[in-house]
N, C-alpha and C positions, 0 to 999 in steps of 0.2 A: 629601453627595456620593452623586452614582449608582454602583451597584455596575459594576462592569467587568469582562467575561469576555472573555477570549479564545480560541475553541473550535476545535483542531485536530482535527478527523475524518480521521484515514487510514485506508490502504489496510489496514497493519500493524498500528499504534501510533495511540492517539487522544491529546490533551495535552493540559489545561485549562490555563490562566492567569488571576492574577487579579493585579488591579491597586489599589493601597493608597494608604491616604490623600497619599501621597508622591510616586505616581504612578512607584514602582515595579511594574516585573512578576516575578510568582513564580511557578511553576508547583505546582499541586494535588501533593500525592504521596500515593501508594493504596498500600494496604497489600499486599504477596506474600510468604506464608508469613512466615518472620520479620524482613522486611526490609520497606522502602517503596523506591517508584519514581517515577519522573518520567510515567512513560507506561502507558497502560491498553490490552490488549491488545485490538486491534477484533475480536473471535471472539462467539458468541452459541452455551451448549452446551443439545441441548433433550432429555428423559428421558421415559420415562412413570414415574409411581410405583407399583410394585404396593400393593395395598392398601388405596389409596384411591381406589378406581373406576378405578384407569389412570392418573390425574388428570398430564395434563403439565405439566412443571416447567421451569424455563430457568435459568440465571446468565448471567455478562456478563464480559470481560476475566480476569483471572485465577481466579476462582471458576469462571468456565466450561472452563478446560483443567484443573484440578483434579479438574472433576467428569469431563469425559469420562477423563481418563486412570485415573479411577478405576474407570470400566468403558467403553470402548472400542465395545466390540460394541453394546451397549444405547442407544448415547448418538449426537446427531447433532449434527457441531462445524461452523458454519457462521463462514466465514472470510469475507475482502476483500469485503465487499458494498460496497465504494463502487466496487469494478470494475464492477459490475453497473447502474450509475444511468444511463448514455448508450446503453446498450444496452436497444430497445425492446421485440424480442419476448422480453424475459423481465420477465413480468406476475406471477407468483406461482410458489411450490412447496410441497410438499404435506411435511409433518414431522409424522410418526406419524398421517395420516389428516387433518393437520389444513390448510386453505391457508393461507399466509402470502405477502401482499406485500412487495415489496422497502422499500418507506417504512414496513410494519410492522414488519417486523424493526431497520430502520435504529431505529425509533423507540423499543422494545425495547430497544436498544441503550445510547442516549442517556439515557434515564430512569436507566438502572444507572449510567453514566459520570456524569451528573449530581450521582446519589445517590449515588456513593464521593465526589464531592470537596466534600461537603458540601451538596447540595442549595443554589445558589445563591441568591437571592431572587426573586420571579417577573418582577420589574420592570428588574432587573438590564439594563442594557445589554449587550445579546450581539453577538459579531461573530466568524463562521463563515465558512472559511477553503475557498475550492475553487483545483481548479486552472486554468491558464490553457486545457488540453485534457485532458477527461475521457479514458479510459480504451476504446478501441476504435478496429477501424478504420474503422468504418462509426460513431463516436461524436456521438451525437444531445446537444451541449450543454447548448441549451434547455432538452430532456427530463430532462436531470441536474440543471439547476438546481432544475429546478420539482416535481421529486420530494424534490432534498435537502430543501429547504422543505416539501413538505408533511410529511415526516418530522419533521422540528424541530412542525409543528404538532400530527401525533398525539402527541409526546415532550410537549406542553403548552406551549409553546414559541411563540406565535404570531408576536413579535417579533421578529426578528433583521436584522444587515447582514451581505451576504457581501462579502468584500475576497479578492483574488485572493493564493495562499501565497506566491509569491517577493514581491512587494510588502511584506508582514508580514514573511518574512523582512529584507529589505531595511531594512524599517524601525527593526528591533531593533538590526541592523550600524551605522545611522545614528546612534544612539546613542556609539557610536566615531572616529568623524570629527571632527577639528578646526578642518576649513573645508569650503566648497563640493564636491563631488565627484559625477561620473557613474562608476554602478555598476551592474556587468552582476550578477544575483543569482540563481546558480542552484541551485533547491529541486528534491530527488531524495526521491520518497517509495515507496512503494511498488508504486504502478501508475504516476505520472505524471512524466515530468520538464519542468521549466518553465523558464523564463528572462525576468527582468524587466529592461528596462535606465531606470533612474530617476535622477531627478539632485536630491541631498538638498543643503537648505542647513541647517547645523543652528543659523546664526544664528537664523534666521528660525520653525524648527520644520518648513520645507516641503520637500516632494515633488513632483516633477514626474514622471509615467510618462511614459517616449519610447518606449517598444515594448515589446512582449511575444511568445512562442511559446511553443511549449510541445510534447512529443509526449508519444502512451500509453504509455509506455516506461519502466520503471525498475527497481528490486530486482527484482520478482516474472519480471521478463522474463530476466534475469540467472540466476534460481535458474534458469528453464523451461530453459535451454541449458546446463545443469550434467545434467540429470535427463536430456532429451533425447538426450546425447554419453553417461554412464555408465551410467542408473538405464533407459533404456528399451529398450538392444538386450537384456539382458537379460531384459524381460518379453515380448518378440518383434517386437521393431520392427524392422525388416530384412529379416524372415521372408519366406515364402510359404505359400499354401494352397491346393490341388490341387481344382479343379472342372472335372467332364469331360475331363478327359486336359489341362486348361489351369493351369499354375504362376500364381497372381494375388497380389499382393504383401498382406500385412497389411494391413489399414487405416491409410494414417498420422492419422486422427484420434483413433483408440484412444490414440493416443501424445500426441499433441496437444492435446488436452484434457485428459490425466492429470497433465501436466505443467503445467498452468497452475490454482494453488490454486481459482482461485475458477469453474472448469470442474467441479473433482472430484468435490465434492459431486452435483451433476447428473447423476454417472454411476451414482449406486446405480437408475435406474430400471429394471425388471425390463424392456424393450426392449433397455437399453444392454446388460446385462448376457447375456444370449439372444443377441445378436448375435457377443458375444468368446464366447462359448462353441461357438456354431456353427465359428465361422471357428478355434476350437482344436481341434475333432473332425477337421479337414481338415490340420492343419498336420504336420511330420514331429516337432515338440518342442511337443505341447499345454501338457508343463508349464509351457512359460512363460507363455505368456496366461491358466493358472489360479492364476500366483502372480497375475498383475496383478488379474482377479475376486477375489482374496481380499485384495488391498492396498484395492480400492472396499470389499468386501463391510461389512470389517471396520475402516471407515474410519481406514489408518493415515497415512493423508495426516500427519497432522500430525508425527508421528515422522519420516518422510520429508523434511517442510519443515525441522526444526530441525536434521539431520541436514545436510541442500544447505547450507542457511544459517548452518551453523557453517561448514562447508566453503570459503564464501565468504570469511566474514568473516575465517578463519586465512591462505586467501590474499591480502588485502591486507596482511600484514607477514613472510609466507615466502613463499620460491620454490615449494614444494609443497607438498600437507597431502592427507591419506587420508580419502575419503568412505566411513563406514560404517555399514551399514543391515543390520538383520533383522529377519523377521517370518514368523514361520508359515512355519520352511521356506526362504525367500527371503532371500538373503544380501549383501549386496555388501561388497566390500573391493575397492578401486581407488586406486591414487595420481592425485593430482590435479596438475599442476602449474600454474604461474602464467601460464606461457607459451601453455600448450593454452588456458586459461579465457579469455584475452585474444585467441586466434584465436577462439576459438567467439563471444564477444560483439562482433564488430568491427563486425557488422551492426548493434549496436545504439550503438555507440560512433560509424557513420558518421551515424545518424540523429538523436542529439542536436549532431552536428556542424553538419546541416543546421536544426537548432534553433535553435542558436545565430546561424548565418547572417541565418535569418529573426531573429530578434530587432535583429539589427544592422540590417536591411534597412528593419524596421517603424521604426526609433528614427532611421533616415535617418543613421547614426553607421559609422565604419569601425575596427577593431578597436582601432587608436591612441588613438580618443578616448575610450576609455575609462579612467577613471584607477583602480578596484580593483575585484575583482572576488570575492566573497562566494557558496560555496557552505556548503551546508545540506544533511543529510538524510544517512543512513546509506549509501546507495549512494553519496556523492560521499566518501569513504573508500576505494574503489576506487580501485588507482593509475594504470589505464587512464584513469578519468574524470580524476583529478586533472590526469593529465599534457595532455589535452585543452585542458585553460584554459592550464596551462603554456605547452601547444607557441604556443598562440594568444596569449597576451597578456603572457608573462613571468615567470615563478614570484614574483616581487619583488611583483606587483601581485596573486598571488593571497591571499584568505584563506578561512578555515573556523572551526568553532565552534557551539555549542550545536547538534549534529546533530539532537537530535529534538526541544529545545525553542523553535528558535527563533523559528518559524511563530508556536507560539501565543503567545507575547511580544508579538511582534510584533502579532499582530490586537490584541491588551487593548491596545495602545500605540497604532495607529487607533481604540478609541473612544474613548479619552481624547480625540483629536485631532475626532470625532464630535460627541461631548461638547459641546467648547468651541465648534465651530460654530452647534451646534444653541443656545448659551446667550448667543451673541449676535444669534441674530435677533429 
């Protein structure tokens, strides 16, 4: 029998599956500190070594925030590179002198993910897992696809099928059905949220897709308006800066981009940085734009991220929960409540609304005929999001379950289904 992978690349979290003579699926589990996990953290940390000519080093998933937190300052932690694959003018960036493309790094990446969950076999059947709308709003698809792939080909990789995430989700759920059923299935990952509406007969083993959407939108857009409302009037977002007798507002890109992970990194260039330093020599509270330089300089992004992201995650089962942050100086302690976080996100709570629309629109189907409805993925733990399917199709008809594995389940379970095509023709 062919080997069968099922490879989740996200935004956050990346997940292997693998699939056994039985044609169960099981997911790969990697070791962290003294425990093992479901999920491999998508981070790449790169160092130079003194001592041996400089010579730069890398790790991958959890080896790599061990190493950066082990020195912070010296170390450069590169996050959500799969935000980066639809968007074109970002061609390379430069890590201690050195360039690195976005398909290098991805593929960097993968070689380590590979190699924790036991280096695969090279023949293996593989089936890699995108979304239905990459990640932008100017998002070049095509461009994403054809990058993730050539990434899979520097990782060694030259074979692979890509199947769409809520479909793999979808299909794993299908595994639960007792008869015929149309299923709206929505996968919430880091950058993207999608919605597949398919109609499984589990007699038969089949799948029909009736429509799909999908928008760039998900956890990471959720944190951005936590950091945005708490984490950013603090470092001077609101401000002004006095040129020639004229009051001119702070940049709100300064803001804008620090808040969104996979922006941050980009801001250590000695341009970005010259720029918030000018506009702090002009402002009436410089110190706050020189905490913000010293949160880039000293890249504490990541402390920052675990910080929002605890903060979120505590408000989907309290009413309120305290975001708090220090570093060099810069302090925060803010109550957070459930109610503020669910105004601030309503923007993104209307736009997967309008997701879902389209989904219904493409599948030619009106909200009725859908008989259950299966979300996936750590952001659909928000009780905002949850309630959305609610208000729309009935609490009775919603479900959830395996939040962060059930993508890649799901792919190892289409190539089985590959498989068996490919071995009757």
């Amino acid at each position: 029998m062919t080997a069968i992978i099922g490879l989740d690349f996200g935004t956050t979290n990346s997940v292997i599956s693998l699939l056994d003579e039985n044609g169960q699926a099981s997911t790969a589990r990697f070791d962290v500190g003294a425990g093992a996990l479901d999920v491999f953290r998508s981070v790449l940390c790169f160092w130079a070594e003194t001592g041996r000519g400089n010579a730069l080093r890398h790790e991958a998933g959890p080896a790599a925030i061990e190493a950066y937190l082990e020195d912070p300052l010296a170390s450069r932690l590169i996050m959500s590179m799969k935000s980066h694959l639809a968007t074109a003018s970002f061609t390379e960036t430069r890590i201690f002198g050195r360039a690195y493309t976005l398909e290098g790094l991805i593929a960097l990446f993968l070689r380590a993910l590979l190699g924790a969950a036991g280096e695969p076999a090279p023949d293996a059947l593989m089936v890699v897992g995108r979304p239905v709308r990459f990640v932008g709003e100017t998002a070049d698809d095509v461009l994403a696809e054809r990058r993730l792939r050539a990434a899979f080909v520097q990782a060694g990789r030259d074979s692979l099928h890509l199947a769409l995430e809520p479909e793999a989700a979808g299909t794993r759920f299908a595994a639960t059905l007792d008869g015929p059923a149309t299923v709206l299935v929505g996968d919430f990952g880091g950058g993207t949220s999608d919605f597949s509406i398919l109609r499984f007969d589990p007699a038969e083993n089949g799948v029909t897709a009736l429509g799909h959407a999908g928008v760039g939108i998900a956890g990471d857009a959720l944190d951005y308006r936590i950091i945005d409302k708490v984490v950013s009037p603090a470092l001077g977002k609101g401000d002004t800066y006095r040129v020639m007798n004229t009051d001119l507002p702070v940049p709100p890109a300064f803001f804008s981009n620090f808040a969104h992970w996979h922006r941050l990194s980009m801001m250590r260039g000695p341009k970005t940085l010259r720029e918030i330093e000018e506009v702090a020599r002009l402002t009436g509270n410089p110190a706050k734009l020189r905490h913000l330089i010293t949160l880039i300089e000293d890249e504490a992004g990541y402390g920052l991220y675990r910080a929002v992201s605890g903060a979120k995650a505590a408000l989907s089962g309290a009413d309120s929960t305290r975001l708090v942050f220090e570093h060099e100086g810069f302090h925060v302690d803010a109550a957070v409540t459930r109610a503020e976080f669910e105004s601030w996100i309503a923007p993104e709570i209307a736009r997967m609304a309008q997701a879902i629309d389209a989904a219904l629109a493409d599948a030619g189907l009106a909200a009725e005929a859908v008989d259950r409805v299966f979300l996936t993925g750590g952001t659909s733990l928000v009780p905002a999001v949850r309630r959305l399917f609610d208000q729309r199709f009935g609490a009775e008809r919603v479900a959830g379950g395996g939040e962060f594995v059930s993508v890649a389940e799901g792919l190892a379970l289409i190539g089985q289904r590959i498989e068996r095509r490919t071995a009757l023709q």
